[in-house]
C-alpha positions as CSV (number, residue, x, y, z in Angstrom):
1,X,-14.2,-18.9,-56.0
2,X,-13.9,-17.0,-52.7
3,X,-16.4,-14.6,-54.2
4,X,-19.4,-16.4,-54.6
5,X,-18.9,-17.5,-51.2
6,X,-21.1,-14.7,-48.8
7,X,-20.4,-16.2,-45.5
8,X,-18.3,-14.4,-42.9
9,X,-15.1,-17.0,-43.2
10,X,-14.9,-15.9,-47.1
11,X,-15.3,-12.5,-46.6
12,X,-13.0,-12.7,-43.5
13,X,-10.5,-14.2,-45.7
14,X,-10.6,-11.9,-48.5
15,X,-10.4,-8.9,-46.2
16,X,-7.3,-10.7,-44.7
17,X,-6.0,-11.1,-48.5
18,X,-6.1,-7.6,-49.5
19,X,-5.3,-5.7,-46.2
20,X,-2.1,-8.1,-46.0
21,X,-3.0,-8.3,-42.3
22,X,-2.3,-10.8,-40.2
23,X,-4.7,-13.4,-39.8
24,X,-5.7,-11.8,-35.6
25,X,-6.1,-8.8,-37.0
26,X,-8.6,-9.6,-39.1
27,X,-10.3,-11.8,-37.0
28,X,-10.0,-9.3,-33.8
29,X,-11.1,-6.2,-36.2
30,X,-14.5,-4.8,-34.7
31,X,-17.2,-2.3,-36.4
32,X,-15.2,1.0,-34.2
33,X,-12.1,0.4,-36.8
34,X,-14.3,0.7,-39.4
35,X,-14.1,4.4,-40.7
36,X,-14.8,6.2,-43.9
37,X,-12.2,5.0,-45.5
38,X,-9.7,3.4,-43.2
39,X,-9.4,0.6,-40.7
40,X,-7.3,2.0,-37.8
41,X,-6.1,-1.3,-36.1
42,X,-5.0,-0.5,-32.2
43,X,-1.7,-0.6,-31.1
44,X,-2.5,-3.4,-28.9
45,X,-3.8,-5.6,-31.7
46,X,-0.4,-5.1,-33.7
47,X,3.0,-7.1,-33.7
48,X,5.0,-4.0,-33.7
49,X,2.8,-1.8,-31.2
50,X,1.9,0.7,-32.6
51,X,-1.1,1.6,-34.5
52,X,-1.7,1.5,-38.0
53,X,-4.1,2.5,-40.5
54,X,-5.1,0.5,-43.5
55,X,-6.8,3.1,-46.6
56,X,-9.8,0.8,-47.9
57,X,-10.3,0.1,-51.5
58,X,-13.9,-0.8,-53.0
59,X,-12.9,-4.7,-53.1
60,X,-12.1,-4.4,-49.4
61,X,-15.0,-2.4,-48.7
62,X,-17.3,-5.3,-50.7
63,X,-15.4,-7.5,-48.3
64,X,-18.0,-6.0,-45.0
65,X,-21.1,-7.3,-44.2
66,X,-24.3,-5.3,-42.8
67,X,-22.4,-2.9,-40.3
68,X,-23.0,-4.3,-36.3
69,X,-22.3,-2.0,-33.4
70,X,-19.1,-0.5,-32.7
71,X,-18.0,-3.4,-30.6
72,X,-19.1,-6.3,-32.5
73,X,-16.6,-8.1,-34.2
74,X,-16.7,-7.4,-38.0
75,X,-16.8,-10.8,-39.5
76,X,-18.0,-12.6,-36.2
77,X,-16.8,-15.4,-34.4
78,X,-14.7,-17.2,-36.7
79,X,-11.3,-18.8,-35.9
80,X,-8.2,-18.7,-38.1
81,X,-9.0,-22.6,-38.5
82,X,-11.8,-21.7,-40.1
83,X,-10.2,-19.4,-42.7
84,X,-7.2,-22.1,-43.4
85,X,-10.4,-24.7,-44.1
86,X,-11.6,-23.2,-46.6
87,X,-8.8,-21.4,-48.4
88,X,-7.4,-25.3,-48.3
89,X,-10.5,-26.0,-50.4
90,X,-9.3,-24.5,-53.4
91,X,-5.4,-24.3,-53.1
92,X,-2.6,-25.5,-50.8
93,X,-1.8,-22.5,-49.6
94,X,-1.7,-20.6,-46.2
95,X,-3.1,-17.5,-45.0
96,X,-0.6,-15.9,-44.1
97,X,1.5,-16.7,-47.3
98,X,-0.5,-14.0,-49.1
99,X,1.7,-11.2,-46.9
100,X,4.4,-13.0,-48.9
101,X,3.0,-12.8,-52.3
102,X,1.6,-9.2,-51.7
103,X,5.4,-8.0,-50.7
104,X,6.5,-10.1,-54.3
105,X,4.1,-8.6,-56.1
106,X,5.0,-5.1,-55.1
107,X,8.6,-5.0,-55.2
108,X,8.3,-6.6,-59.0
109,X,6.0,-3.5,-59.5
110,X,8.7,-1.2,-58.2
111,X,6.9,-0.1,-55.1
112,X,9.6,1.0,-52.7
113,X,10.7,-0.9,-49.7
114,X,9.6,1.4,-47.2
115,X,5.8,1.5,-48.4
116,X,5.7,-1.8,-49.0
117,X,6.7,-2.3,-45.1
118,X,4.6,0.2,-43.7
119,X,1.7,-1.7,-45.5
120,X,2.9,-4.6,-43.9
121,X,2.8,-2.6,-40.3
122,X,6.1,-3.4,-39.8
123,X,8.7,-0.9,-38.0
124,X,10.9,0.9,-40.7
125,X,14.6,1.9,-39.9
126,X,16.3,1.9,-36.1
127,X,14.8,3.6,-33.3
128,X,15.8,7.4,-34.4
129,X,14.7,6.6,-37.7
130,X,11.3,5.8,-36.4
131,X,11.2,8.6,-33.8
132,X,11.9,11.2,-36.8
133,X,9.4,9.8,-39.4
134,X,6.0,9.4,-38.0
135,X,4.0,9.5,-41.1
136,X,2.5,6.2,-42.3
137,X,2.1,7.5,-46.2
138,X,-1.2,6.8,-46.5
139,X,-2.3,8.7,-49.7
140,X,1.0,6.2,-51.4
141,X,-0.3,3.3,-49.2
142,X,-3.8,4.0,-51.0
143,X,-2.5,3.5,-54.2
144,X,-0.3,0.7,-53.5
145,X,-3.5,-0.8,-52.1
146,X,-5.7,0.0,-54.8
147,X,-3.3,-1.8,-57.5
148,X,-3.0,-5.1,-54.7
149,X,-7.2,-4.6,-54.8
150,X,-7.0,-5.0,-58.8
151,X,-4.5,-7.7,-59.0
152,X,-5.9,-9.6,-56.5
153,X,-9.7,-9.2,-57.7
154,X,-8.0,-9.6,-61.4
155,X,-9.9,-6.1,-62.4
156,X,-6.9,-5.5,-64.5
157,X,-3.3,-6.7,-65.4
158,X,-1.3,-5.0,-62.3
């Protein structure tokens, strides 16, 4: 189990699990992100350019090792092979098939399209859509990722 694993490629891969970030942005996520009780992933680092900010649950928060300086990379050098390796191990799935199975998962539990998008930091709606709603829902997103955190850890029946 990915758990019992305390090496920087499992807890890499967890993170990547219940963040539903890409694979890069895990990998590319450095200790300055890190804050409180959000990742803020740059603009630069995200397919749809523009920043976004992940609210961190206590199973994502479990996910960090001993905290390195602002610009060391949060789970070291490891490479997405790496992660794929060892999820491989234990099931035939891909990494990045978990971003699939989070946006199931969520629309069976009724959690609108929208939030379920903007967790995904994907753009919502055409271009005046996005220039009139610049909120990211965070406080929703929080819960949203809080009930992923549960299912995922299997802390209860989500």
């Amino acid at each position: 189990m990915l758990t019992d694993i305390d090496k920087p490629v499992a807890r890499a891969l967890r993170w990547t699990i219940l963040t539903a970030a890409r694979t890069s942005e895990t990998l590319g996520a450095t200790w300055a992100e890190i804050n409180g009780d959000t990742w803020t992933v740059p603009a630069n680092r995200i397919k749809a350019g523009r920043e976004h900010r992940v609210p961190l649950t206590d199973a994502m928060r479990a996910c960090l090792g001993p905290r390195g300086a602002d610009g060391d990379k949060v789970f070291g050098l490891i490479g997405a092979m790496e992660m794929q390796r060892l999820l491989k191990r234990y099931h035939d799935y891909t990494v990045h098939g978990f971003r699939s199975a989070f946006v199931t998962w969520a629309q069976e539990k009724g959690y609108p399209f929208e939030l379920r998008e903007i967790a995904l930091a994907h753009r919502v709606g055409d271009a005046t859509a996005q220039a009139y709603n610049r909120g990211d829902q965070k406080h929703l997103r929080l819960e949203l990722m809080q009930a992923w955190s549960a299912y995922v850890t299997g802390t209860t029946a989500a």
